[in-house]
Z-matrix of the N, CA and C atoms (Angstrom, degrees):
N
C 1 1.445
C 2 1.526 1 110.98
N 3 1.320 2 113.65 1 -8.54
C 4 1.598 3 97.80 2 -167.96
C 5 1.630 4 89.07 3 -114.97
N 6 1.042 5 115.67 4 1.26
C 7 1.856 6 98.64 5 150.21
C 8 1.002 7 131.18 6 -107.16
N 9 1.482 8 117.57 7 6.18
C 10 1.475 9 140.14 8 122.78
C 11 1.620 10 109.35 9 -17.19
N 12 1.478 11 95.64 10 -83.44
C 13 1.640 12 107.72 11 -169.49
C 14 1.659 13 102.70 12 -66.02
N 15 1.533 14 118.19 13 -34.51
C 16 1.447 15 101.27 14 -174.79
C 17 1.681 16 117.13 15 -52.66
N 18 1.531 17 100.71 16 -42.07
C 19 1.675 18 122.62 17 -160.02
C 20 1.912 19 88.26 18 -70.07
N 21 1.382 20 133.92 19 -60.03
C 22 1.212 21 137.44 20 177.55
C 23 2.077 22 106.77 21 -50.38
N 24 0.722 23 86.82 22 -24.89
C 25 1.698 24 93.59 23 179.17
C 26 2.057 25 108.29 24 -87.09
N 27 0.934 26 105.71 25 -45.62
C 28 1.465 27 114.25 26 167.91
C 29 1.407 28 97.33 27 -66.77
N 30 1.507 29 131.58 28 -79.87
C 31 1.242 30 114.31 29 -141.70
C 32 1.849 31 109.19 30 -81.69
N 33 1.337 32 115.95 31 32.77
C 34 1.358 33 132.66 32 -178.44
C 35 1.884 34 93.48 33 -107.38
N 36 1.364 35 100.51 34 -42.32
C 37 1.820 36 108.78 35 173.46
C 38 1.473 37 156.68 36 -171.60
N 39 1.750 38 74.13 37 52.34
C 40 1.407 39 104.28 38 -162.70
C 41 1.624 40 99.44 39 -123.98
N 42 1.672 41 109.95 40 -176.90
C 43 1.861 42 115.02 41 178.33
C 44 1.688 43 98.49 42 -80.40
N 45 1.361 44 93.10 43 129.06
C 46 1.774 45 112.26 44 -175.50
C 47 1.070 46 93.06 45 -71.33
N 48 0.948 47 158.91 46 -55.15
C 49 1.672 48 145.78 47 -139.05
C 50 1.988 49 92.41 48 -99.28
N 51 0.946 50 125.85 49 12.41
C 52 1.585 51 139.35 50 172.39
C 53 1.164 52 104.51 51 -115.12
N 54 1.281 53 126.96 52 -49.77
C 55 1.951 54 129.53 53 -168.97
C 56 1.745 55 95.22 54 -73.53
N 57 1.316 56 107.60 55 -51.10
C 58 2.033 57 95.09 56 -172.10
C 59 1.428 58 96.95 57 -60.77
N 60 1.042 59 134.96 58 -31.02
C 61 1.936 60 117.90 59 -168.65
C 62 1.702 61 84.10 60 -91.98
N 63 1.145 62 145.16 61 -16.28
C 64 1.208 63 107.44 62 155.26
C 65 1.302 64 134.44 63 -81.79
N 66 2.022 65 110.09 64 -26.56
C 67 1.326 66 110.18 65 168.49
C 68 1.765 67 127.46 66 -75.29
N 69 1.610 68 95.33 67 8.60
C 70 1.685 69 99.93 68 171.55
C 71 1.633 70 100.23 69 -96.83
N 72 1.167 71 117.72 70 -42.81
C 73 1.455 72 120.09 71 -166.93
C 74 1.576 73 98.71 72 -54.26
N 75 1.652 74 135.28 73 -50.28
C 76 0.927 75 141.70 74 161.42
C 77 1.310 76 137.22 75 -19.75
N 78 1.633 77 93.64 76 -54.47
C 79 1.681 78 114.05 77 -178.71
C 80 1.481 79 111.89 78 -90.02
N 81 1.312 80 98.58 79 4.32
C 82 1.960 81 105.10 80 -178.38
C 83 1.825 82 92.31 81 -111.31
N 84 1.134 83 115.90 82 -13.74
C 85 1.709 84 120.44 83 175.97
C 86 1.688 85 99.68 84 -82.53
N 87 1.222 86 125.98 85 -34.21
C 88 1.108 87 125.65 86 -176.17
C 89 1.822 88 129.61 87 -99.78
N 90 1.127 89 65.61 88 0.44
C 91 2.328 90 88.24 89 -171.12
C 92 1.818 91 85.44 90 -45.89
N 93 1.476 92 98.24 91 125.78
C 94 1.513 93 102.71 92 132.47
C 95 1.822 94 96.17 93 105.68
N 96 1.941 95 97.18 94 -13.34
C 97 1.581 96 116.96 95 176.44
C 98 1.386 97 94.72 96 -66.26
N 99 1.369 98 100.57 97 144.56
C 100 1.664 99 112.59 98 154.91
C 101 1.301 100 130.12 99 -127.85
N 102 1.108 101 163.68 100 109.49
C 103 1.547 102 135.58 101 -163.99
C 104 2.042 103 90.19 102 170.22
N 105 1.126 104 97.33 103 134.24
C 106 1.622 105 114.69 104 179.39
C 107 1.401 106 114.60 105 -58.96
N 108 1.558 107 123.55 106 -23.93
C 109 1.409 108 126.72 107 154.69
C 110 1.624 109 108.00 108 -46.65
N 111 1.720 110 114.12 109 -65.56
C 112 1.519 111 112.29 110 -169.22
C 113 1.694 112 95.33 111 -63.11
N 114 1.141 113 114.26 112 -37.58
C 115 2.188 114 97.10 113 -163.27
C 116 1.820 115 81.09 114 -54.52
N 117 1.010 116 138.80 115 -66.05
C 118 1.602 117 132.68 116 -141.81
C 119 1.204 118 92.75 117 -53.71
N 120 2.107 119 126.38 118 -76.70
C 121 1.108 120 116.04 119 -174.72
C 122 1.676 121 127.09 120 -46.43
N 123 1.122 122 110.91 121 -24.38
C 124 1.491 123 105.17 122 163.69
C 125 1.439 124 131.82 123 -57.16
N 126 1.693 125 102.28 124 -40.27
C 127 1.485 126 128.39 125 177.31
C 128 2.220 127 101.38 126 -47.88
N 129 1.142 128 99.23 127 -44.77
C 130 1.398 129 103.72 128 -173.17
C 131 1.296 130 127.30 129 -56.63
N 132 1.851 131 110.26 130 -55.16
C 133 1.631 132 118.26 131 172.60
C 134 1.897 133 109.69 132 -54.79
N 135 1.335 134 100.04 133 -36.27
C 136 1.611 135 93.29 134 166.88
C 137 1.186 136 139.05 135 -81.92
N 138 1.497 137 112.88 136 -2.30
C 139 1.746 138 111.19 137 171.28
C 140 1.699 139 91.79 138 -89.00
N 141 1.654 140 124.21 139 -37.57
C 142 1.524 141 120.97 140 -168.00
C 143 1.577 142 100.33 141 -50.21
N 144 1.672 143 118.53 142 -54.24
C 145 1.318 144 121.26 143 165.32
C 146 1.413 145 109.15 144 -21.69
N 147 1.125 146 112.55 145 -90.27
C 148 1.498 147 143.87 146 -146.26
C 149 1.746 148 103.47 147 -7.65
N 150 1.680 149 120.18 148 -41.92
C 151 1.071 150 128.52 149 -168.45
C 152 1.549 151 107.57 150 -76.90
N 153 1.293 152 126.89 151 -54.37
C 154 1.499 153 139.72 152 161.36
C 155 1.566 154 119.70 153 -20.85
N 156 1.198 155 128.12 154 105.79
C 157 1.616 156 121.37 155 160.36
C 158 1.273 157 97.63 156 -100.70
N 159 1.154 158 146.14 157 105.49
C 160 1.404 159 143.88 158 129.67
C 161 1.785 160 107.30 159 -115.18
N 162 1.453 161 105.62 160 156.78
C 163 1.536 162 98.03 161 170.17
C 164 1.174 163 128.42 162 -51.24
N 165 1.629 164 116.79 163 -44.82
C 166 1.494 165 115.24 164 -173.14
C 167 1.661 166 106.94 165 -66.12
N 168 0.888 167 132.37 166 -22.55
C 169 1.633 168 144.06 167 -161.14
C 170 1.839 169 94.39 168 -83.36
N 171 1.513 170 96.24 169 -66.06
C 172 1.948 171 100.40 170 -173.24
C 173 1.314 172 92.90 171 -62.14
N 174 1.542 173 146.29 172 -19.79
C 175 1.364 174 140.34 173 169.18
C 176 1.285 175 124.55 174 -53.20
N 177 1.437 176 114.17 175 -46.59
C 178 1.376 177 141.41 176 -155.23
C 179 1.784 178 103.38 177 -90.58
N 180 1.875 179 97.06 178 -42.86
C 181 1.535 180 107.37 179 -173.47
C 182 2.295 181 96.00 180 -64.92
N 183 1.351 182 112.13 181 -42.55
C 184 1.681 183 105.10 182 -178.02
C 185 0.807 184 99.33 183 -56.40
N 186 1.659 185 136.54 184 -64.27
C 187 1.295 186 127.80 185 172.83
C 188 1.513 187 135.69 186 -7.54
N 189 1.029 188 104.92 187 -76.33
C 190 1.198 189 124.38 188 -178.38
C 191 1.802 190 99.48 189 -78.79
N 192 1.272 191 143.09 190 -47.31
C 193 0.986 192 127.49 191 175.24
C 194 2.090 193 113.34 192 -42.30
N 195 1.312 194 92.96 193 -34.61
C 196 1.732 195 92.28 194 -175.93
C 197 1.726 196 102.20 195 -84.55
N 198 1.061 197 112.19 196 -41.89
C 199 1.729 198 99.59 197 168.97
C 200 1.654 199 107.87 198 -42.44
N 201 1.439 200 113.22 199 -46.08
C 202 1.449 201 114.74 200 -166.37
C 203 1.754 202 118.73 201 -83.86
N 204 1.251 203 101.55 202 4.48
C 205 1.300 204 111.15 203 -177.58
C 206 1.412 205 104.49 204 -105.41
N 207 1.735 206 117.33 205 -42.34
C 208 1.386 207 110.41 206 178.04
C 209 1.374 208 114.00 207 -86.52
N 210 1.553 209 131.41 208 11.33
C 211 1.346 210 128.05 209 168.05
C 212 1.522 211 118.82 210 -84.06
């Protein structure tokens, strides 16, 4: 969870094409987690998105939208 918050902390103001390979590395640390703590911290790297159109970003936002759908 706290490279959760690191990767949501970068991609709020850090190099985007650096924050998604950290907010994937994250979500591959957590694969398979379940628990209403991780849906929230997840909830976060995707509002930091929200502003971003690049591919890797709208990539990262499905991503995580389906983690947040099957939690």
């Amino acid at each position: 969870m706290g490279t959760i918050k690191l990767a949501t902390l970068e991609l709020r103001h850090g190099d985007r094409d650096e924050d998604v390979i950290l907010a994937y590395q994250a979500l591959a640390l957590g694969d398979g987690m379940r628990s209403a703590r991780l849906a929230d911290d997840l909830r976060r790297p995707h509002t930091a998105t929200t502003r971003h159109a690049t591919t890797s970003v709208e990539s990262l936002q499905q991503r995580l939208d389906a983690l947040l759908h099957s939690a």
